[in-house]
N, C-alpha and C positions, 0 to 999 in steps of 0.2 A: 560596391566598388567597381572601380571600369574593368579591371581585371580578374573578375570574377563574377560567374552568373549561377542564378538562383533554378534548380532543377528540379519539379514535381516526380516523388519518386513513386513508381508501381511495383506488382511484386518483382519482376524482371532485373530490378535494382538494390535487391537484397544482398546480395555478394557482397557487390560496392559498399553498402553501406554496415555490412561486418565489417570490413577490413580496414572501414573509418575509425570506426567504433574499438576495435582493437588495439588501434596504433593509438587511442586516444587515454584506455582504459584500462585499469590493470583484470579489470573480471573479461572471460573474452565470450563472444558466443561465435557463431556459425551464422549462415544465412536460413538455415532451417528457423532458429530460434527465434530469428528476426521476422521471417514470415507467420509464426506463431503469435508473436505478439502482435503485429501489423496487420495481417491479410486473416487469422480466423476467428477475431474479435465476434459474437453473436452480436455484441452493438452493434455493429458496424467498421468499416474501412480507418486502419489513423492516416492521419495526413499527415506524411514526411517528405523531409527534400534534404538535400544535398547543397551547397555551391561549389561548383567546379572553377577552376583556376585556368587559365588561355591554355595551358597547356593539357585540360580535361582532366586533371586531378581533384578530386574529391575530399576538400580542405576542411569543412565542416559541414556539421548536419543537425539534425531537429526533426521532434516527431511531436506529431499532438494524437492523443485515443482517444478513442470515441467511451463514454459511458451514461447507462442510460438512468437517470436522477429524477426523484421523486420527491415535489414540495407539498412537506407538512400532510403526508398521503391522500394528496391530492390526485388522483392518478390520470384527470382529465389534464391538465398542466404539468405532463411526466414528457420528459424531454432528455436529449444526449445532450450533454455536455462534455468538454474535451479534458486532458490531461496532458499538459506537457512531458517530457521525457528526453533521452537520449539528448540532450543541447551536447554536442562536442564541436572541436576546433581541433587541427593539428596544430602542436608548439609554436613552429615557427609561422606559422599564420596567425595567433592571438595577440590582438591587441590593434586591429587592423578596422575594429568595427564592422567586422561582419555578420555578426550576430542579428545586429536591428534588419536587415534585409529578410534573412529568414526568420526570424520573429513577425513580420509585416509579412509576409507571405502565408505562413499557416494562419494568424489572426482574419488576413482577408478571407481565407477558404472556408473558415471556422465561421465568417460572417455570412457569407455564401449560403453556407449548411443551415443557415440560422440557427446556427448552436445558441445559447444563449450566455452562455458564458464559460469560460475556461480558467484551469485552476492549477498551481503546479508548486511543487516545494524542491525547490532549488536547493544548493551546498550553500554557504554562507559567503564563500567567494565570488559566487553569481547572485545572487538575492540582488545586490545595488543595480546593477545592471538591466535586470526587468524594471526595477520599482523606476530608474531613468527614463524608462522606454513607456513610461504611462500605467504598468500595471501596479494591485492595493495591494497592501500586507493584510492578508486577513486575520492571522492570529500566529503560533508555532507550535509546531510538534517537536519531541525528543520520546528518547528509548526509556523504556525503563527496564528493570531488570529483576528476577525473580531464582536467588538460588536456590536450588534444589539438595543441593549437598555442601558441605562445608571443605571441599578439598581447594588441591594446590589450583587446579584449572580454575575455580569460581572466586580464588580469591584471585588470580591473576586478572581475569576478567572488571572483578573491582580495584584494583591498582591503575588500571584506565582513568579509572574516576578520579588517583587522587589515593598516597599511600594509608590515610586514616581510611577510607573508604576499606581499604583491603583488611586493615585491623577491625574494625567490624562485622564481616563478614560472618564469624560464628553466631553473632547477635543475628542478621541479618537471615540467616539459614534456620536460625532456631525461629524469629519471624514466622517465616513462610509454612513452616511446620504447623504453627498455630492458625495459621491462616487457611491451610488446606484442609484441617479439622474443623474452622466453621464453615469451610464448602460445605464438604461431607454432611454435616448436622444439618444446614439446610435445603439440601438435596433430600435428607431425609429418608434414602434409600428406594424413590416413589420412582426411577427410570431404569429402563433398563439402556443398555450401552453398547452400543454395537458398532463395527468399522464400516464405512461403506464403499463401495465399490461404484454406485452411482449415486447422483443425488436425485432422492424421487423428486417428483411432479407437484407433490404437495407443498417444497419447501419455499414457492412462489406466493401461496398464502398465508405461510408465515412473516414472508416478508412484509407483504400489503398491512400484515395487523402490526408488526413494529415499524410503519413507514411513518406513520400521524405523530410520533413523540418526536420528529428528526426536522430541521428545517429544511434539511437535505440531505439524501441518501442516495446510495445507487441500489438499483432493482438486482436483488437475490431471486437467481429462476436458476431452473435445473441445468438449462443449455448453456449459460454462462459459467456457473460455475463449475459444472464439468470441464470445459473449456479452461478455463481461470487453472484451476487445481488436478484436475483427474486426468487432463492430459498435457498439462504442465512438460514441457520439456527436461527439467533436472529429475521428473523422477523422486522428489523431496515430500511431496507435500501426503500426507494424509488424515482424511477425512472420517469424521466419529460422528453419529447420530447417538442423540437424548432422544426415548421415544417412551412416552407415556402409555404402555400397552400399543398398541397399534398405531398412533398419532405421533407424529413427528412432532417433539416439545422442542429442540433444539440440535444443532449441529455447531461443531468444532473443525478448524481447519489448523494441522499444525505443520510447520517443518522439520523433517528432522536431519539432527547436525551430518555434515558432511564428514566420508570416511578423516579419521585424524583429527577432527575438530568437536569443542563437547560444548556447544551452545547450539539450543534449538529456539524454535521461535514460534509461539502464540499469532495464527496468521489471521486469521478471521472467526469467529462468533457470533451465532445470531440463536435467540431465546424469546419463549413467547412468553415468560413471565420469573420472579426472581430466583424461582425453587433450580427453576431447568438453566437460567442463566449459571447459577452453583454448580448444579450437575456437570454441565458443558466446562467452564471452569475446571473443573476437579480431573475433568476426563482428559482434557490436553495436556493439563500437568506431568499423568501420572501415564499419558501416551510416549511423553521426551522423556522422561524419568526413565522409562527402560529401555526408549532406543538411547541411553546412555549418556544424555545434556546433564551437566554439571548446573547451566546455567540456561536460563529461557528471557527472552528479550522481547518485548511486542512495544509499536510504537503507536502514541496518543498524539491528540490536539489538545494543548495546555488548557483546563477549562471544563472537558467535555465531558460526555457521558463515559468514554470508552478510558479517559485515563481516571477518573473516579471509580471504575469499578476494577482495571489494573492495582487502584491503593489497595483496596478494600480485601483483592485476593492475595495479598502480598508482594506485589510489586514495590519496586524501589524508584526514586527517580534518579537521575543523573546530577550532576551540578547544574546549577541556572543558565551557563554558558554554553551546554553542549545542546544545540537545539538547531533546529530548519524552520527555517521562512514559510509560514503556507500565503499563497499569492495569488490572484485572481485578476483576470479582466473581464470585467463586463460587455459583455458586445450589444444586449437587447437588456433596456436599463426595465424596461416594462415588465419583465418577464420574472413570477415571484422567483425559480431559481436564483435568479441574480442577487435579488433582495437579501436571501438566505443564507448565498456564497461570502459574503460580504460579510459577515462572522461565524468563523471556521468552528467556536464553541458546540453550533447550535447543529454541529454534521453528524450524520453517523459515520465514522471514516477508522478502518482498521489496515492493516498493512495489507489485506487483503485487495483495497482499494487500489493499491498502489500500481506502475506500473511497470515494473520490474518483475521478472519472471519467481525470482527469488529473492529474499532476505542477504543480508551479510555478504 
């Protein structure tokens, strides 16, 4: 629009673009948080910007993150690809079409970078909006939900759903009870379990041996997800190794509930085969279970590996309606990520993925 221009933002514009972000948002962060997720990505730099208003007001904004993805464990053909994020508008500035300008601004950058394609799961009130501006549906995610205890907190939790949802809930607790006991049985007691403090160096070829089952994955290395989780700004997230005598079988990343609040969150998971995936399993459960979650919520791509093995440990789904859009544009149609992106079933994609500091 003529009265507004499109601004590439560097760290120097973190402030600004909290105090966007803020006025836009009921979760708030700081410019710290902002620069965490922006400026000490191991992938690399995200690309955000701002449009300012004649007056130099900072009316909406847009981030795309860099993540580095690997087709079908291919590792010659492993490339960044982006994640949108952060799309905000002030109030009285929506509805103005300003969106498409910085959407065409970070897509040209992204073309630039020769990202090969970019991916982002928008509210269901913006979803029409991309899919207008040229980008695909590639499939949906929704939450599912795993309770741990049958009280007031987890049945309120399922009253969201839907007040039958909340009369279920004992059924639903008694569930997962059983479900945690054939963890257990097929963990088979063969790991030991430990917290960690970093992620060793090895857990980079754990990743490469679960990359080949994935059409697309992003790369699990020590520096990223230190990064990612261990130096996570809230403070929330902790991390548990499966380790088969000396070898790292598996690792679990969970959140736990914030003071006041009693849901925690199943954040990321990666196992090098069924026994340690159970183990891992078993181990996040029974990490939010004593820092005191009622309820545990991790979110899937309808279809995929990660929400068939949420059914399997006891997870629940939501209604059919409660879902996000996963969305893609392609930038380099040659390039197999793109091929890959293009059905969301075939990802490995956990909230971990995501780009949001935290859950909920």
């Amino acid at each position: 629009m003529a009265d507004t221009v499109v601004h590439a933002c560097g760290p120097e514009d973190r402030a600004e673009q909290a105090r966007l972000f803020n006025a836009c948002f009921k979760k708030q962060v700081d410019a710290a948080v902002l620069a965490w997720r922006y400026d000490e990505n191991p992938h690399g730099h995200a690309l955000s910007f701002v449009q300012r208003s004649s007056e130099g007001e900072a009316v909406s904004g847009y981030a795309c993150s860099p993540r580095r993805a690997v087709p079908a464990g291919d590792d010659a053909r492993a490339a960044v690809i982006g994640e949108t994020g952060d799309v905000m508008t002030l109030a009285a500035w929506r509805g103005r079409g300003l969106f498409s300008a910085l959407d065409g601004a970070a897509l040209a950058e992204a073309r630039r970078k020769k990202w090969p394609v970019v991916f982002g799961l928008p509210n269901r009130r913006s979803a029409h909006i991309f899919l207008e501006l040229g980008w695909e549906r590639a499939g949906t995610l929704r939450p599912w939900t795993f309770l741990l205890r049958n009280d007031a907190a987890a049945r309120s939790v399922r009253a969201r759903e839907g007040r039958w949802r909340a009369w279920l809930a004992p059924f639903a607790a008694h569930s997962g009870r059983q479900a945690r006991e054939r963890l257990r049985a097929r963990a088979a007691n063969a790991f030991d379990v430990r917290p960690l403090s970093a992620f060793p160096p090895e857990v980079e070829a754990l990743s490469r041996a679960v990359e080949p089952g994935f059409a697309l994955m992003v790369r699990r290395d020590a520096q990223a997800l230190t990064w990612r989780f261990l130096r996570n700004p809230s403070g929330l997230h902790r991390a548990i190794g499966i380790f088969a005598g000396v070898r790292l079988a598996a690792y679990v990343v969970v959140q736990v509930p914030r003071p006041g609040e009693s849901t925690g969150y199943l954040v990321d998971v990666l196992a090098a085969d069924a026994a340690a995936l159970a183990a891992a399993m078993e181990a996040g459960l029974a990490a939010l279970e004593q820092a005191g979650a009622s309820t545990v919520q991790a979110t899937a791509i309808d279809g995929s590996w990660w929400s068939g093995t949420l059914l399997r440990a006891g997870f629940v789904p939501p209604k059919p309606d409660n879902h996000l859009n996963v969305i893609v544009h392609v930038l380099r149609p040659d390039h197999p990520l793109a091929a890959a992106a293009r059905d969301a079933r075939r990802w490995y994609l956990t909230d971990g993925d995501r780009d949001d500091e935290t859950m909920g």
